[in-house]
Every structure is written in C-alpha cells, then in structure tokens.
TORMIMI-380867 format. One line per field, with one value per residue (C-alpha): residue number from 1; residue in three letters; x, y, z. Coordinates in nm, 2 decimals, decimal comma. Layout:
N
resi <- NUM/... .
resn <- ALA/... .
c1 <- X/... .
c2 <- Y/... .
c3 <- Z/... .
***
This chain:
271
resi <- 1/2/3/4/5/6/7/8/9/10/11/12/13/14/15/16/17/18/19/20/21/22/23/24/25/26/27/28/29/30/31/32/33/34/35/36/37/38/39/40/41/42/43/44/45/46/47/48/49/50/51/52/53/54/55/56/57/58/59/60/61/62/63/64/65/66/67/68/69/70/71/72/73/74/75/76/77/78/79/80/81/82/83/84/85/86/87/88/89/90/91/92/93/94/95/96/97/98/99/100/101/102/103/104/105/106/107/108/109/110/111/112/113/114/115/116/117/118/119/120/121/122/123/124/125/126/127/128/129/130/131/132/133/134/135/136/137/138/139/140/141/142/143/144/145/146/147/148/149/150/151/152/153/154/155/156/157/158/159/160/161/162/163/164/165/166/167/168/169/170/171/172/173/174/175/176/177/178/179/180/181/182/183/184/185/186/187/188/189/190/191/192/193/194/195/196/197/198/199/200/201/202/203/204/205/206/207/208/209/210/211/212/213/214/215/216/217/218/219/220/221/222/223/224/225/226/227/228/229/230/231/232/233/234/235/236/237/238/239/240/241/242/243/244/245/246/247/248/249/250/251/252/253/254/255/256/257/258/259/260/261/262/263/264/265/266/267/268/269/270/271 .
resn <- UNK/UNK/UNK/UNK/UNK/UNK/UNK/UNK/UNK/UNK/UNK/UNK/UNK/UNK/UNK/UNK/UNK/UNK/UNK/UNK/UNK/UNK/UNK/UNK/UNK/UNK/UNK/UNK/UNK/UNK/UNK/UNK/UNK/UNK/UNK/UNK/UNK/UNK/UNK/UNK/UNK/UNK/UNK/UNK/UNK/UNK/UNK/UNK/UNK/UNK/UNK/UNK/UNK/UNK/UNK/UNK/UNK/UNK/UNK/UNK/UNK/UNK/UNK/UNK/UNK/UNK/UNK/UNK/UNK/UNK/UNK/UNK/UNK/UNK/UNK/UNK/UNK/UNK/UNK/UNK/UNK/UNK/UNK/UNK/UNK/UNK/UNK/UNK/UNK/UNK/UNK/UNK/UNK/UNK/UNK/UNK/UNK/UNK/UNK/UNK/UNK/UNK/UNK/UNK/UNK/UNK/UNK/UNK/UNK/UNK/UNK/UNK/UNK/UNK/UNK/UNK/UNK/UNK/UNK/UNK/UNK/UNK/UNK/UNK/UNK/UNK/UNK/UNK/UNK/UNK/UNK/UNK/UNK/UNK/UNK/UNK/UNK/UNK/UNK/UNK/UNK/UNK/UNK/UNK/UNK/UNK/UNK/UNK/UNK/UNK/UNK/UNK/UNK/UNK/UNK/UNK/UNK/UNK/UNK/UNK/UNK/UNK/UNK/UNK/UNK/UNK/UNK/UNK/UNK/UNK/UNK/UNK/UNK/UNK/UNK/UNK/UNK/UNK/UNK/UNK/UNK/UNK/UNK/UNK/UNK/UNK/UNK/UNK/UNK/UNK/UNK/UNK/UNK/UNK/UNK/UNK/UNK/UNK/UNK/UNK/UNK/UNK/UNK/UNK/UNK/UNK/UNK/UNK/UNK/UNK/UNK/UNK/UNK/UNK/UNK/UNK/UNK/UNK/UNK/UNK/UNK/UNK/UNK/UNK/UNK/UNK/UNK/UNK/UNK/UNK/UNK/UNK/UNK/UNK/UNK/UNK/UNK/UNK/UNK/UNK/UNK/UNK/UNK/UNK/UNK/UNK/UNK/UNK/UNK/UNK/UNK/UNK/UNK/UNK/UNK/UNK/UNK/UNK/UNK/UNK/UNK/UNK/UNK/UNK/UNK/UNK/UNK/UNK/UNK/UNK/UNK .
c1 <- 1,69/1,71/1,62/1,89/2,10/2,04/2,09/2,45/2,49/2,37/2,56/2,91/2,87/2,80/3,04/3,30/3,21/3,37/3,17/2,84/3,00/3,09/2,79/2,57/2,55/2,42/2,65/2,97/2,79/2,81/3,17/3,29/3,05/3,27/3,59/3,67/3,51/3,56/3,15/3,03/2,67/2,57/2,68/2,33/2,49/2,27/2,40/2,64/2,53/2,72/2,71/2,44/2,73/2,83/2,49/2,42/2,72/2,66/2,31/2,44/2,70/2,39/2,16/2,05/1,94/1,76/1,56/1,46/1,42/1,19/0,86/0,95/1,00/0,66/0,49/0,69/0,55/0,24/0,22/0,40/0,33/0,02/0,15/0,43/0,70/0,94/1,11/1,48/1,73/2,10/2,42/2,69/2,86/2,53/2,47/2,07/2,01/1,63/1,28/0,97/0,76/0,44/0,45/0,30/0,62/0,86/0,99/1,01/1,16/1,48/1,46/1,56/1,82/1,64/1,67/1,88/2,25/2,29/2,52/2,41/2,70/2,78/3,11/2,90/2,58/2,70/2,47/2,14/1,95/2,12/2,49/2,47/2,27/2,55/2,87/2,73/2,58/2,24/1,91/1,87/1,60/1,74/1,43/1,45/1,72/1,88/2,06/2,42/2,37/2,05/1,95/1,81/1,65/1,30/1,37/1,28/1,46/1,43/1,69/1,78/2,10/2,08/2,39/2,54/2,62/2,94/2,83/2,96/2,72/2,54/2,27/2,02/1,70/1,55/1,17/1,22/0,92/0,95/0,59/0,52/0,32/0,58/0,61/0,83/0,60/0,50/0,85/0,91/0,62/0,85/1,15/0,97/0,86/1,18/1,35/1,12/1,16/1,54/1,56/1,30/1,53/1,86/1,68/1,60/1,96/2,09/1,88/1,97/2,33/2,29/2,07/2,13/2,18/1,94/1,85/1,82/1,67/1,84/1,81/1,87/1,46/1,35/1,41/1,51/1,41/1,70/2,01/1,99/2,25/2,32/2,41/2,51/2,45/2,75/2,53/2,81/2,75/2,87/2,71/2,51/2,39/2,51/2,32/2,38/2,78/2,73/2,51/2,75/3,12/3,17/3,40/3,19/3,27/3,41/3,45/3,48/3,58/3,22/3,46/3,50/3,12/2,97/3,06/2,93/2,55/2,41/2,08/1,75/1,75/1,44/1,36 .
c2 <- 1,04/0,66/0,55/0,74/0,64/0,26/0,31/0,47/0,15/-0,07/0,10/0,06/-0,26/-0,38/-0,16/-0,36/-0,71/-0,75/-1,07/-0,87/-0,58/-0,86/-1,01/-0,69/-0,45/-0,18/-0,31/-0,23/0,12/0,20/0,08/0,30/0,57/0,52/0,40/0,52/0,91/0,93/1,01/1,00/0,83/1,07/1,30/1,57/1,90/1,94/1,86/2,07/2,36/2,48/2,89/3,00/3,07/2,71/2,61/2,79/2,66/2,34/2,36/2,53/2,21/2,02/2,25/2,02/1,72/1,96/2,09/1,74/1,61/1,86/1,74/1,44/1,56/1,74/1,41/1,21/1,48/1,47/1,12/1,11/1,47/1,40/1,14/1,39/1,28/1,53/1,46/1,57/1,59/1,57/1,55/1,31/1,41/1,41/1,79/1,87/2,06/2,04/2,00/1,95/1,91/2,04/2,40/2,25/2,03/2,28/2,39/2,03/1,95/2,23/2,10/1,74/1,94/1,76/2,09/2,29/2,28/2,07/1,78/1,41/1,26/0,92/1,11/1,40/1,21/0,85/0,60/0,73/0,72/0,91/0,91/0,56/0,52/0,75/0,51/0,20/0,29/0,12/0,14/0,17/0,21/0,36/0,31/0,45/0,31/0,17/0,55/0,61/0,89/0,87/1,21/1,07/0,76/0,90/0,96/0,71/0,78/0,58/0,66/0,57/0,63/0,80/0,73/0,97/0,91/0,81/0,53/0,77/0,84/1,17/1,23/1,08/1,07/1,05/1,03/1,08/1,04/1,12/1,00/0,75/0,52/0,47/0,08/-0,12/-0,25/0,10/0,20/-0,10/0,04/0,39/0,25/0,06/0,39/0,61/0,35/0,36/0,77/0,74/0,53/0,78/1,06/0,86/0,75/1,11/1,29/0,98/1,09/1,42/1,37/1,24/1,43/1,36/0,99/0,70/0,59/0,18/-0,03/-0,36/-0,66/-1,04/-1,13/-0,79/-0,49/-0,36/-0,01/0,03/-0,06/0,21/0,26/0,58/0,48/0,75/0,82/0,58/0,27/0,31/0,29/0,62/0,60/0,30/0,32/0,21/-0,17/-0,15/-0,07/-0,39/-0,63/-0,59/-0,61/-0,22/-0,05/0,07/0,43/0,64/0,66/0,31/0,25/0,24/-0,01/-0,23/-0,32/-0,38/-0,75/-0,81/-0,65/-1,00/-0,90/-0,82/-0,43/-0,23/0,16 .
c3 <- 1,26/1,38/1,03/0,87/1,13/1,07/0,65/0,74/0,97/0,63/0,44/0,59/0,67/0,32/0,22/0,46/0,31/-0,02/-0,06/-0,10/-0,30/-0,53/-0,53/-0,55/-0,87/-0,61/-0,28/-0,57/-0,62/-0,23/-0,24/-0,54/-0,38/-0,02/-0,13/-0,46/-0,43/-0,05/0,04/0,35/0,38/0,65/0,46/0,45/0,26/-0,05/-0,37/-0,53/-0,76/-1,06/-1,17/-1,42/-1,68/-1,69/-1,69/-2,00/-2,14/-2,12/-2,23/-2,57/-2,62/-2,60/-2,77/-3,07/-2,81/-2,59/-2,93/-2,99/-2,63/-2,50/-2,68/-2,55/-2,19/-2,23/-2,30/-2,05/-1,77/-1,93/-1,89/-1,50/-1,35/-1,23/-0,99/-0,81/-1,07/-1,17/-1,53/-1,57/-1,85/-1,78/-1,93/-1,94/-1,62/-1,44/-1,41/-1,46/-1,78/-1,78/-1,52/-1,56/-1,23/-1,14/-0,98/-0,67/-0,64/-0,74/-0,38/-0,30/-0,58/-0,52/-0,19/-0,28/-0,48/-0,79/-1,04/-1,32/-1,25/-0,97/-0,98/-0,97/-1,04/-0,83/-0,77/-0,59/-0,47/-0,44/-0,55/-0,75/-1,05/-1,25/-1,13/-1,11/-1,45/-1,62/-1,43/-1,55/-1,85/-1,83/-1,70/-1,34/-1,05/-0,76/-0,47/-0,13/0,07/-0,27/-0,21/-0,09/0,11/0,39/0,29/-0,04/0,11/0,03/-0,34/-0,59/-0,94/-1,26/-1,50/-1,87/-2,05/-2,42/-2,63/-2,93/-3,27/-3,16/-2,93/-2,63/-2,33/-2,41/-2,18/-1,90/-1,85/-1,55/-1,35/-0,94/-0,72/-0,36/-0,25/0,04/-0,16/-0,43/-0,50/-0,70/-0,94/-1,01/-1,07/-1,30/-1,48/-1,51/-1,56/-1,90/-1,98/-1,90/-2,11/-2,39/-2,41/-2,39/-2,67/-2,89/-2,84/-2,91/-3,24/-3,30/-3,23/-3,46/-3,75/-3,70/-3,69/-4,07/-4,21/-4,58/-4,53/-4,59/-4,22/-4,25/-3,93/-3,93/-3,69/-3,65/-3,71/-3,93/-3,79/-3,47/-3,39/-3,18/-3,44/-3,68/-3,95/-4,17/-4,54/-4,78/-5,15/-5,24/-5,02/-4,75/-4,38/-4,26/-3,90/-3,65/-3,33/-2,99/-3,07/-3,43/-3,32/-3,12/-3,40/-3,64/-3,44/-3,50/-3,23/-2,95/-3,01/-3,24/-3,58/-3,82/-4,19/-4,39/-4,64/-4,43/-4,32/-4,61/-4,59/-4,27/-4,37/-4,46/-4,31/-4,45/-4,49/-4,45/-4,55 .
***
C-alpha cells in the first residue's frame, strides 16, 4: 500500500508541474490521463469490460486482420510465452480482441484485467502500453511505475501500432509481462520484437487489401520493407503504406489521386 501510495504522490505532482509535462512524452500522458479524461491514479476498480455481443462485433469488423494476425500471434507467443508474457491483439480504441498466455498465467492474466474485451484505452486506463501506444500512434514501453494508475505499477507492456490501407490506426499489438525480474533491457529487446511483428502484419493486411495489384517496395537507398505501394494493371499507384504515404508527400490518410504520383516516383522500383 505505501508504494502505491507514494506513485499516486509522483503522479500528481508531475502532473501539477507543467514544466515536466512539457518536458516528458510520459509526464504529458499522466496529464491528459488526469486532466483531460478526469482518472484518478488511485483509482483500483478493474478495467472496464464490454458485452460478448459487442465483442463479437467488433471482432467481425476486423475479421480479415485477425485471419492474418493470428499466425503471427502464435509465433510471437511462441517466441515470449515461455517467459510469463501474455500476447494481445486490440483494436483501434484499445478494446482486446485476442490472448495468447500460457494456461498457467491465465487467472493472472484476467486478474490484471489483461484479456478479450476489456478496455485499455488511455481514456479508461490512463497511461499504458497500449492506450498510450494507440493516442500517440507509435511504439511505446510502458514499465512499472511508467503506469497512470498504481494498480498497474507491476505490469510491464510493450506495444506497437499497425496502420491500415488507409494510413488510419487499425490495431495494436501488444506483449505485457508482470514478472519481478523484468528489466528494461529486456523489454527493449520486446519492444524490437513487438515492433518487428507489427509491421509483418501491417505489410500482410496491405497486400491483402489489393489483391490484384502489383505490390512494389520502394525506398530512398533500394528498398524499404516498410513503404509499400500497390500499382495496378494501368502502372498507377492505387494504394501506399503509412511510410510510403509519408516518402512520397501523399496525405497521411485517406484516399489520393494515383494521377497525380507518378511524377514524384523518381526512385529505383523493385518487384
């Protein structure tokens, strides 16, 4: 109790300087956790749970990524599990669609409130791996006291967005470890991989969003596994992904005009 007690103490008070919020990418995520979605960091109710229905539902809008992701989740755990590492799937608003964990870590793993249909959001949970991952849109490691609420001060979570045709967040993946020996150089060694899986699926739902176009890899020095472009029988671009969107000076998200990049494709292509 006193060490929770002290992290709600931290909390607050970086919270309360603006000079460390500015400062700090995680001291802004306790502020918007506090300020801007009203949490409380002593706050120990468990994480919210949506209904089986809506569970389902959402699982059948992203039914074509969960087809593709689960191999890879199976080899993720295959390569984490053994360590007391649970693998989870979630959508874009931070809801868990998918677990993998060993059964041994199952009841643990409810108890953190780490399984299928409970809500991770940073809106919910405050600062975490994957509410935090899904605000900012980047690769995160949320360790320990890193979390907003003290409840979740024994979690480790390392967290990778994955990005849709469209350049909009789609899904995150995520590896959370609650065991005492966790270090940070281990978890860097997570995060790589977390990252690295992210971006396999990304590439997959990509290809699968264009499945009768030409899928080019294009990059400032070759190729770059992660800009990806979809050309179609008439040698226009009809799709890129989230760094392609970025290479080339495409909008972020949504749809472009394949007319109009043509011009700009000065790079080396490669099949």
């Amino acid at each position: 109790m006193r060490r929770e007690a002290h992290h709600v103490e931290k909390v607050i008070r970086v919270v309360e300087s603006g000079s460390d919020a500015a400062r700090s990418p995680l001291a802004a995520s306790w502020r918007r956790s506090m300020e801007h979605h009203g949490l409380d960091p002593a706050n120990d109710k468990a994480p919210y749970l949506i209904e089986c229905s809506e569970l389902a539902r959402r699982r059948d809008e992203l039914g074509r990524l969960l087809a593709m992701a689960t191999p890879k989740l199976d080899e993720l755990f295959a390569l984490v599990g053994a360590s007391g590492c649970g693998v989870l799937l979630t959508d874009a608003t931070g809801i868990v669609l998918d677990l993998r964990c060993a059964d041994a870590d199952a009841a643990t793993f409810r108890n953190w409130g780490l399984h299928p249909g409970a809500d991770w959001s940073e809106a919910h949970e405050g600062t975490n791996g994957i509410g935090t991952c899904l605000a900012e849109k980047r690769r995160i490691t949320i360790h320990r006291e890193d979390h907003f609420f003290a409840r979740n001060t024994a979690l480790s979570c390392m967290d990778a967005p994955i990005f849709g045709a469209d350049g909009h967040i789609l899904a995150a993946l995520d590896v959370s470890s609650a065991r005492v020996d966790e270090t940070e150089g281990f978890n860097r060694l997570l995060s790589n991989t977390v990252s690295q899986y992210a971006q396999v699926i990304e590439n997959c739902h990509f290809r699968s969003s264009f499945p009768n176009a030409r899928i080019i890899m294009a990059g400032p020095d070759g190729i770059d596994a992660t800009a990806l472009l979809a050309v179609d029988g008439d040698d226009l671009v009809i799709g890129a992904t989230r760094t392609a969107r970025r290479m080339f000076g495409l909008e972020p998200t949504g749809a472009f005009s394949p007319a109009t990049i043509l011009d700009r494709l000065d790079r080396t292509w490669r099949v």
